[in-house]
Steps between C-alpha positions, in 0.01 A plus 500: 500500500261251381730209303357224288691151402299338208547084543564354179500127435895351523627331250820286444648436229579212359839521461820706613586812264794434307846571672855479330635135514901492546615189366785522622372385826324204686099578459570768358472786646561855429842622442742609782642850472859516395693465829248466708613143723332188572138560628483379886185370670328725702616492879241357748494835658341696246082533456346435155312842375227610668110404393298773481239461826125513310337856660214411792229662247556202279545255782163584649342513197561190405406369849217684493348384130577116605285530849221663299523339173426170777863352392609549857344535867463769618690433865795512267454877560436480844886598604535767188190688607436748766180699649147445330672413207525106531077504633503722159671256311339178625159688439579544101643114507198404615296583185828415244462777349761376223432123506419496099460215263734471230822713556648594805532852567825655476657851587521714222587808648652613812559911633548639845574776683661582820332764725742502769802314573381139624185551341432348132119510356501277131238400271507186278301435178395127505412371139333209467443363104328897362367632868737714706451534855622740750667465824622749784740440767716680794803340611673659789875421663487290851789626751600147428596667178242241293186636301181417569120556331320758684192516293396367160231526273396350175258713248230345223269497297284777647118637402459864468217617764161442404617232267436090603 
């Protein structure tokens, strides 16, 4: 099942949305229920809600558009790659193949799939100002349960045969 997160730009607003004031109370806050007792703190034993972990697709995506956009080395991949894939990677960094001037590239779109368990093969769509740019990449799961590149390739501008 191929799946496809579209990255839109963030933004925060400026303000709070309105909530109910009770004036009743010191800053306040929202009313208590009827009954309900005096709020306590929370004890030092409990854990505050969990963050949602960001999914390795977008991790190494992001890694992967900073090394070739030139914003980072590319030894910063050396422990997330494995096989061919880091010679493969320092090959296409080599030529900075989305070092642009003017804006940065950014990841518009992100989709995967997951052949097998362990396995995860995702493409990217890299805009940069009106040109979108393609890139490919494998991750597969260590038995040090951590996921690293396998392979990676980034597509372009191409001529049709017979064409200069």
């Amino acid at each position: 099942m191929n799946k496809v997160m579209t990255r839109t730009v963030q933004r925060h607003p400026a303000s709070r949305p309105p909530t109910r004031r009770d004036t009743r109370r010191p800053g306040g806050g929202p009313p208590r229920a009827p009954g309900a007792g005096p709020t306590r703190p929370a004890s030092a034993g409990t854990r505050p809600p969990a963050v949602p972990q960001p999914r390795p697709t977008d991790l190494f995506a992001d890694r992967l558009l900073l090394v070739l956009s030139g914003q980072r080395p590319v030894h910063a991949m050396l422990r997330h790659t494995a096989g061919p894939a880091y010679d493969d990677l320092a090959h296409l960094a080599e030529h900075g193949p989305l070092r642009v001037h003017g804006p940065r590239p950014v990841i518009r779109d992100i989709g995967y799939c997951e052949p097998r368990p362990g396995a995860i093969e995702a493409f990217v769509r890299i805009g940069t100002g009106d040109r979108l740019r393609a890139m490919a990449f494998r991750l597969e799961l260590g038995r040090d349960r951590r996921w690293r590149c396998t392979a990676v390739e980034l597509g372009g501008a191409r001529t049709r045969a017979g064409h200069h």
